[in-house]
C-alpha positions as CSV (number, residue, x, y, z in Angstrom):
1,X,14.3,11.1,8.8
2,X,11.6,11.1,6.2
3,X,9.2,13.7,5.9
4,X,6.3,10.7,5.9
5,X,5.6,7.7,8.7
6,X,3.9,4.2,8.0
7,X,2.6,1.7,9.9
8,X,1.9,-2.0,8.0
9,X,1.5,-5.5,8.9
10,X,0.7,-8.9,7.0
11,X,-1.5,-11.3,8.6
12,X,-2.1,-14.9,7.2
13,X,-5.7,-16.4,6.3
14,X,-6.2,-20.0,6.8
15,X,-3.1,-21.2,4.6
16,X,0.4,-20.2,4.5
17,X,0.5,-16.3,3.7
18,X,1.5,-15.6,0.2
19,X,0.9,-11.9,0.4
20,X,4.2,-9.4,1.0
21,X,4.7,-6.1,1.6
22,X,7.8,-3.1,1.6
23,X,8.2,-0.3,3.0
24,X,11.6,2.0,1.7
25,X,11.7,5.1,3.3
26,X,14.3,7.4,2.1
27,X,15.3,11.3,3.5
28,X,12.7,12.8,1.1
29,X,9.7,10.2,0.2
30,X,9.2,7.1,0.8
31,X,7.8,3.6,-1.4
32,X,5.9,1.5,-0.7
33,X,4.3,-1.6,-2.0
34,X,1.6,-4.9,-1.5
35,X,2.1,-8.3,-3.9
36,X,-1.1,-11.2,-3.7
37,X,0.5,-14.4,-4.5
38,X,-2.1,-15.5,-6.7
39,X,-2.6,-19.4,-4.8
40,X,-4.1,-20.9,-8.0
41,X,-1.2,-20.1,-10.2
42,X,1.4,-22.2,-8.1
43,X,4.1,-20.8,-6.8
44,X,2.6,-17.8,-5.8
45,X,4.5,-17.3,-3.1
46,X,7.8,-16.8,-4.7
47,X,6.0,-14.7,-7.5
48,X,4.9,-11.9,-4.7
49,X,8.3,-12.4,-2.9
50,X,9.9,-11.8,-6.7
51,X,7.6,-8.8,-7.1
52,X,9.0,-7.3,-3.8
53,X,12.4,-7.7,-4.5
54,X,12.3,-5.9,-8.3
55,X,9.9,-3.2,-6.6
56,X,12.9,-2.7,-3.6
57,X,15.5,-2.5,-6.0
58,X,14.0,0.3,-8.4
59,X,12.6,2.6,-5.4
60,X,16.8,3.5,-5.1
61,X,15.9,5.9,-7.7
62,X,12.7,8.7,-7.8
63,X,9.9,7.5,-10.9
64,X,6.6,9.1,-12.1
65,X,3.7,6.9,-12.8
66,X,4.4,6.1,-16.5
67,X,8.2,5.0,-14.5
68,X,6.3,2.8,-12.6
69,X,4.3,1.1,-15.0
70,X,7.4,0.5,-16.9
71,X,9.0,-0.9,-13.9
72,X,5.8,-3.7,-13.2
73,X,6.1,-4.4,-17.2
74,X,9.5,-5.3,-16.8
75,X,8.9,-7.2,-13.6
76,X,6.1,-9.0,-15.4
77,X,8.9,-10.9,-17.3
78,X,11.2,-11.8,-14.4
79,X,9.0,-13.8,-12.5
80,X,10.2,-17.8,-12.7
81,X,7.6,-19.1,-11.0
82,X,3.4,-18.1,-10.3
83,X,1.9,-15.1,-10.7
84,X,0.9,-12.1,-8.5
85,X,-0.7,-8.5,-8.0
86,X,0.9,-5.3,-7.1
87,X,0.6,-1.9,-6.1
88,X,3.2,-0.2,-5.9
89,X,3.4,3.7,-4.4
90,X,6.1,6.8,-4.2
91,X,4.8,9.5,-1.9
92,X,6.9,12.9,-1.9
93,X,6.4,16.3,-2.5
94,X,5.7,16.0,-5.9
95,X,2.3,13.7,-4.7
96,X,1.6,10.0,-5.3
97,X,3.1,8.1,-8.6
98,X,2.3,5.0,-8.8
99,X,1.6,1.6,-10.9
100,X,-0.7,-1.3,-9.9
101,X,-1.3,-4.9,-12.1
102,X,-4.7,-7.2,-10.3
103,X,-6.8,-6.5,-7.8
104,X,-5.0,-5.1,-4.9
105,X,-5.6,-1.7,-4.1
106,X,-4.2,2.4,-3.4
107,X,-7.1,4.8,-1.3
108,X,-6.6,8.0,-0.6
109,X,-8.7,9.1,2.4
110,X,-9.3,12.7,2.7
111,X,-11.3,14.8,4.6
112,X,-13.9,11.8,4.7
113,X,-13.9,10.5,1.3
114,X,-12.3,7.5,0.2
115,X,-10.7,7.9,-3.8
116,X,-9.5,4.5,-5.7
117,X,-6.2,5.5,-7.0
118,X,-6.2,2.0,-8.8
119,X,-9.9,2.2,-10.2
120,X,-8.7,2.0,-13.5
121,X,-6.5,-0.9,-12.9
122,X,-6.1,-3.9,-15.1
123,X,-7.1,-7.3,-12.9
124,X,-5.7,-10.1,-15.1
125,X,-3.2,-11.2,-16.6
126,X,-1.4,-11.0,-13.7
127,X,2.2,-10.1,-13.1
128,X,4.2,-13.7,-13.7
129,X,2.2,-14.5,-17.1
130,X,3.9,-12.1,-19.6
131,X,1.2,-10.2,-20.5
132,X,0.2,-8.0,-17.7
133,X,-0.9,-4.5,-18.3
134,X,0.1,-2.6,-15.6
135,X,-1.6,1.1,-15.2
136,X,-0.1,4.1,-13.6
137,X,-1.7,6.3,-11.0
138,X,-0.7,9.7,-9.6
139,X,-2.7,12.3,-7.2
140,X,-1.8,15.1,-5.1
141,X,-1.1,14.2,-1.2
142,X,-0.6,17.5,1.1
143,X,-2.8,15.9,3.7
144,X,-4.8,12.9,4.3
145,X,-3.8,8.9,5.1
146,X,-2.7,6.4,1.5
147,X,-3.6,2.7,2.0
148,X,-2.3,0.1,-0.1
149,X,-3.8,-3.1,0.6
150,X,-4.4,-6.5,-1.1
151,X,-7.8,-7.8,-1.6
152,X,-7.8,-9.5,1.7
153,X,-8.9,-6.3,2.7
154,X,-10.3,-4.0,0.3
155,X,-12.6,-7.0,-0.9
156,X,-14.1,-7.0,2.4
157,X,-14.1,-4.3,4.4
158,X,-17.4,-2.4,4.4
159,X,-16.2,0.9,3.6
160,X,-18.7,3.1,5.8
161,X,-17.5,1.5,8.8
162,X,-13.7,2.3,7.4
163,X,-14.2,6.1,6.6
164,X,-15.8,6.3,9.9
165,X,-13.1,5.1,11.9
166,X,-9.7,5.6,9.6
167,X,-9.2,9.2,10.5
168,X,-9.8,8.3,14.6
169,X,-7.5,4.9,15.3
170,X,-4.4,5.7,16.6
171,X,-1.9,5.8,13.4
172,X,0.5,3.6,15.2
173,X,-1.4,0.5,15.2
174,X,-4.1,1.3,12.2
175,X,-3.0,-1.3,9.6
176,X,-3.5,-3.8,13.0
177,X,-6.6,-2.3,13.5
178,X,-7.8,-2.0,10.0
179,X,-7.2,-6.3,9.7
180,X,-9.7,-6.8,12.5
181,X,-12.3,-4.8,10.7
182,X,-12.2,-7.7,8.1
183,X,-12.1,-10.3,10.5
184,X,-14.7,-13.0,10.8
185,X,-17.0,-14.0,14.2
186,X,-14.9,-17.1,14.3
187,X,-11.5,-15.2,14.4
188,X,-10.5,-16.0,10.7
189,X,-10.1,-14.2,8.0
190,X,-11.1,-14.8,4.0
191,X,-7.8,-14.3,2.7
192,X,-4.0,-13.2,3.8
193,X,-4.1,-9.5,4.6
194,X,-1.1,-6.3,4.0
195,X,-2.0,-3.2,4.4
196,X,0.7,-0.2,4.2
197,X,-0.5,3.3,5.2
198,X,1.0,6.1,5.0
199,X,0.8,9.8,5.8
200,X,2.6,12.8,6.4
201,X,4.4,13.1,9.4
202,X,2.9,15.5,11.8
203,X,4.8,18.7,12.8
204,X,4.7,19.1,16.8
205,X,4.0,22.4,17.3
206,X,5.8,24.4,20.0
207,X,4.2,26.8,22.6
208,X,5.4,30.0,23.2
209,X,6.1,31.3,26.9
210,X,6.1,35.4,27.7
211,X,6.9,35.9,31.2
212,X,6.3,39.6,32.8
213,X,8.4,41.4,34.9
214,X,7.1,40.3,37.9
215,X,8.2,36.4,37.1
């Protein structure tokens, strides 16, 4: 069982969904990763679903950031059709290493503060054209929840209201709850949503009986 648990979901906006998401869990880390097909491109669709696929195939192996960013370069020049974002995310014992190429996003939140693992990300070109400039990212992760989310999300959420209430939903069904934060009056939503969070799985403690004598 790996050391780390996640909890994701993809919810369509108005149109067929173009985002996608993975999550790879292996005995000692685990990947995951969010794609935005980007809808004016055409075929954005297939571009995110491309995205996925390369990501899925390299997480077989352990990479550092600089891997990563390597990884999305050559990904970049795969894509037959559209164009897309990515983040894409190893947790282990050795931290976060990561890569991202657009808009979509890697938080850390930790005891109350929210840190933009991607705020030196490169928005466009986009992964599909040929020319994306994918940046690595990397942090320590002992404690604390990771969220990698398109822009469905982090574009909208208002992030008072997420620090406030991250660290209290129920980690089963946050990335569910998380989506209706973003969530219009009407019920819609501005855009497709992923989110992927992740943290370290909690250790249940056990309790220690004594009994006396007299027991």
């Amino acid at each position: 069982m790996s050391p780390y648990e996640t909890t994701s979901v993809t919810v369509a906006g108005e149109r067929a969904c173009q985002d996608r998401l993975a999550v790879l869990e292996f005995p000692d880390r685990v990947v995951v990763a969010v794609a935005d097909g980007a809808g004016g491109s055409g075929g954005g669709d297939e571009a995110a679903e491309t995205v996925i696929r390369e990501v899925s195939a390299a997480a077989s192996e352990s990479h550092d950031a600089e891997s990563w960013a390597k990884i999305l370069g050559q990904i970049d020049c795969r894509i037959g059709s559209g164009e897309s974002t990515c983040v894409a995310a190893e947790v282990s014992d050795d931290g976060i290493q990561g890569a991202s190429v657009g808009d979509s996003s890697a938080w850390l939140v930790h005891d109350g503060e929210l840190f933009d693992l991607t705020r030196d990300q490169i928005r466009k070109p986009l992964l599909g054209s040929a020319a994306a400039h994918p940046v690595g990212f990397s942090s320590t992760f002992s404690r604390g929840v990771l969220i990698l989310s398109t822009d469905g999300f982090s574009k909208y959420v208002k992030r008072e209201l997420f620090l406030k209430e991250v660290n209290w939903l129920d980690f089963s069904v946050l990335a569910r709850k998380l989506v209706e934060m973003v969530r219009l009056p009407s019920g819609q939503l501005w855009d497709d949503v992923s989110i992927v969070a992740c943290r370290r799985r909690p250790t249940v403690g056990r309790k220690r009986y004594t009994l006396s004598e007299g027991d």
